[in-house]
C-alpha positions in Angstrom: 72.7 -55.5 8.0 70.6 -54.4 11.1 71.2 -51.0 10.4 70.5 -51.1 6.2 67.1 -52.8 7.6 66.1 -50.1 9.5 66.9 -47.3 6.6 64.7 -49.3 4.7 61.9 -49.2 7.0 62.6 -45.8 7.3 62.2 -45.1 3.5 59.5 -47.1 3.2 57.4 -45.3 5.9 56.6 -41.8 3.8 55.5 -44.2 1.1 53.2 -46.3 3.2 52.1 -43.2 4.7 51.3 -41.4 1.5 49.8 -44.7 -0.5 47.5 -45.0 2.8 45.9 -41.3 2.8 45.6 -41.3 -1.1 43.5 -44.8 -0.5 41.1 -42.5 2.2 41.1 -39.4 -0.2 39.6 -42.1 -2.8 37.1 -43.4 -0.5 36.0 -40.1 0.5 35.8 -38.8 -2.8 33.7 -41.9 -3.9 31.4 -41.7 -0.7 30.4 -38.0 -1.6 30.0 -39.2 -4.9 33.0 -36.9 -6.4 33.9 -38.5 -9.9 37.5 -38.0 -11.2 37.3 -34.5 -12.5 35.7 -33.3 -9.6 37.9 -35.0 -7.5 40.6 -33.4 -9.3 38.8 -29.5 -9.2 39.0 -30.0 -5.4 42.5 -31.2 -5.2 43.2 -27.7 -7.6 41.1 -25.7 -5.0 42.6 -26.9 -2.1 46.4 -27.8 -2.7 47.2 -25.8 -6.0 48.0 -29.1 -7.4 47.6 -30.5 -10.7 47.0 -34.2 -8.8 47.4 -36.1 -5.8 50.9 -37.7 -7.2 52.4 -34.1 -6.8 51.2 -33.5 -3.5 53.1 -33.7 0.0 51.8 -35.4 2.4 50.7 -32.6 4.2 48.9 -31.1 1.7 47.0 -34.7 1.1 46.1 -34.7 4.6 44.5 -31.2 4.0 42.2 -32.1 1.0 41.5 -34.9 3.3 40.5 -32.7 5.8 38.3 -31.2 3.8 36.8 -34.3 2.0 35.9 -35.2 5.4 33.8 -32.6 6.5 31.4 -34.6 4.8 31.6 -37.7 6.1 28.5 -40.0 5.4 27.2 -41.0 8.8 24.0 -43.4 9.5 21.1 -43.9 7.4 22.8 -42.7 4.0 22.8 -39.4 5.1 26.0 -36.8 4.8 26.8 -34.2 6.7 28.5 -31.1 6.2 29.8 -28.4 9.0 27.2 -30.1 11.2 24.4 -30.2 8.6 22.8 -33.8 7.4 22.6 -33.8 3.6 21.3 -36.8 1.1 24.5 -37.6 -1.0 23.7 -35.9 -4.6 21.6 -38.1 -7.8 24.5 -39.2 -10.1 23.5 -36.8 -12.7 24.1 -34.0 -10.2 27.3 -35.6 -8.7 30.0 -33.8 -11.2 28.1 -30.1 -10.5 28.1 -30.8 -6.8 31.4 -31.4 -7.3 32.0 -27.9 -8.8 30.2 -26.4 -5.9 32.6 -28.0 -3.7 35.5 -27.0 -5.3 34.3 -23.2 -5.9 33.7 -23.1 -2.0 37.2 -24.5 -0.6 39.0 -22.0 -3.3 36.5 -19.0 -1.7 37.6 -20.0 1.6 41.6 -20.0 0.6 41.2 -17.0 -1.5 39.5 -14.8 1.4 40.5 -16.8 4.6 36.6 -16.8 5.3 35.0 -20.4 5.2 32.4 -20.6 2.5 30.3 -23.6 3.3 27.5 -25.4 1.6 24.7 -23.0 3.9 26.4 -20.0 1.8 25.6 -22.3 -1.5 22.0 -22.5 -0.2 21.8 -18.9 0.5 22.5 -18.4 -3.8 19.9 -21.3 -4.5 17.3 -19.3 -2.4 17.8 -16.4 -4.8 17.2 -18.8 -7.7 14.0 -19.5 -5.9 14.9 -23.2 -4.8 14.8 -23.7 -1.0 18.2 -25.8 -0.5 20.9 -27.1 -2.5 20.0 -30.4 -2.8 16.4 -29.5 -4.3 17.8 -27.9 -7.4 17.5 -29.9 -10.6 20.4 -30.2 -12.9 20.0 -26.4 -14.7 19.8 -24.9 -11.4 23.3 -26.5 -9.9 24.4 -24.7 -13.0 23.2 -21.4 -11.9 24.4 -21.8 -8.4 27.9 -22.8 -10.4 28.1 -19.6 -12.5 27.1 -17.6 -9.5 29.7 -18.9 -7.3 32.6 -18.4 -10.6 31.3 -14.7 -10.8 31.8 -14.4 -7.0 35.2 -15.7 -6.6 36.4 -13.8 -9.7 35.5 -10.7 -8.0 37.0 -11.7 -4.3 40.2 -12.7 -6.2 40.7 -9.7 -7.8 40.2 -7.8 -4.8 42.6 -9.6 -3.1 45.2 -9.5 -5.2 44.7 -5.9 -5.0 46.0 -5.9 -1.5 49.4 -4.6 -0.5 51.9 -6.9 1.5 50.3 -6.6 5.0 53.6 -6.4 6.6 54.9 -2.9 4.9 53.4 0.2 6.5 54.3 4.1 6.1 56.5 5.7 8.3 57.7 9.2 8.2 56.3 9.3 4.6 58.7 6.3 3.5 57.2 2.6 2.6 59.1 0.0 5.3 58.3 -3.5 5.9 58.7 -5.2 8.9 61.2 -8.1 8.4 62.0 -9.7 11.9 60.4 -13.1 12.4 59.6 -11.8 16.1 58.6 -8.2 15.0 55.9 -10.1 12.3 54.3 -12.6 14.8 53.0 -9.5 17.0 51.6 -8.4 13.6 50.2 -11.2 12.9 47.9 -11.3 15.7 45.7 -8.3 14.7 45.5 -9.3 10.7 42.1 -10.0 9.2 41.5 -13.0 7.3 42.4 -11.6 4.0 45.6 -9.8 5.6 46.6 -13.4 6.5 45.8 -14.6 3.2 47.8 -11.8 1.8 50.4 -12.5 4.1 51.1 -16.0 3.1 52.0 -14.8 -0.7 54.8 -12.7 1.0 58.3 -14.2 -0.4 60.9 -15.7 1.7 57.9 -15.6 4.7 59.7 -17.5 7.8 58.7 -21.0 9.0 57.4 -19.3 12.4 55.6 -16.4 10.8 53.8 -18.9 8.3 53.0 -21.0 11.4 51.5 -18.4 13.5 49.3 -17.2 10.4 48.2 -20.4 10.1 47.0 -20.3 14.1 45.7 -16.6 13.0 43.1 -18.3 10.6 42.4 -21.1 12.3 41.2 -18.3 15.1 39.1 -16.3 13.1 37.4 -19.4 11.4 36.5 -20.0 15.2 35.5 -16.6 15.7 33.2 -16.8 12.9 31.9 -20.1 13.5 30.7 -18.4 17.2 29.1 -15.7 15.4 27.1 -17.7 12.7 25.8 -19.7 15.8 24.8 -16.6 17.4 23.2 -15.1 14.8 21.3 -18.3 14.1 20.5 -18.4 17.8 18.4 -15.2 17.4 
């Protein structure tokens, strides 16, 4: 009986687990003011899900990740990698939303983090100062912009060749040892990494070490961006 008890437990745990960071992807979602569909355009973006029910727990814990980066702090304010921002008018919730969404898919289709500075950077063009200034028909600009953009990344990455075949004595190999594939790994660029991860049949410890490859070069960038803002 002891024994059943414990299996129980042990069932129940995942359950818990996943019924507990659904609960903070809702909150999240409702503190950024993210209605359902874009709540659901960011769960797309960032898991290649249809919905949270089809998610793993990992990949919940991801979106959550990224809901998070906006967590609202004191005085109503949000912030975003670092940034305060007022949370978005209702009417402008939905196509902040879409912003969102477009910038987490930039960052998984090129490996490069697209935050919402780079959406401020298009709204500048429009002749708005920041984001959060532009009225309703501008978001939608900044919107179409950012769809025109990552068409054009996409199909330039999926353009690329697998990152782990290379010529040799005027024959196509690929390198195929976990080992052999990790030492690769350390000099790919982001999209190399991104092309990388498409790779079929790609090793547990060659997907992990891609992932620490990324998570480098996000650093790496990060550095540079406050360099470059430093001067």
């Amino acid at each position: 009986m002891a024994k059943q008890a414990v299996d129980r437990d042990r069932a129940a745990a995942p359950a818990a687990a996943r019924a507990k960071l659904m609960r903070a992807v809702f909150a999240a979602c409702k503190d950024r003011g993210l209605d359902e569909s874009a709540r659901h355009d960011v769960t797309i973006a960032i898991t290649g899900r249809a919905s949270l029910k089809e998610c793993t727990l990992p990949e919940i814990g991801r979106l959550l990740d990224h809901l998070n980066r906006g967590t609202p702090h004191a005085h109503g304010k949000a912030r975003y990698e670092g940034r305060r921002r007022s949370p978005p008018a209702q009417g402008k919730a939905a196509l902040m939303g879409k912003i969102d969404a477009l910038l987490a898919e930039l960052h998984r289709v090129t490996g490069v983090v697209h935050n919402l500075a780079y959406a401020d950077a298009i709204a500048r063009k429009l002749g708005v100062d920041r984001l959060e200034f532009c009225d309703v028909r501008a978001l939608g600009d900044v919107v179409a912009a950012l769809n025109r953009t990552l068409s054009r990344r996409t199909t330039r990455e999926r353009a690329m060749t697998n990152p782990f075949k290379y010529n040799m004595c005027g024959a196509e190999v690929e390198t195929i040892a976990a080992d052999d594939r990790i030492k690769a790994v350390k000099d790919f660029s982001a999209a190399q990494c991104i092309e990388a991860l498409r790779v079929p049949f790609l090793q547990r410890t060659v997907e992990r070490a891609i992932h620490a490859r990324q998570r480098q070069l996000a650093r790496e960038a990060m550095q540079q961006a406050k360099l470059s803002r430093k001067k």
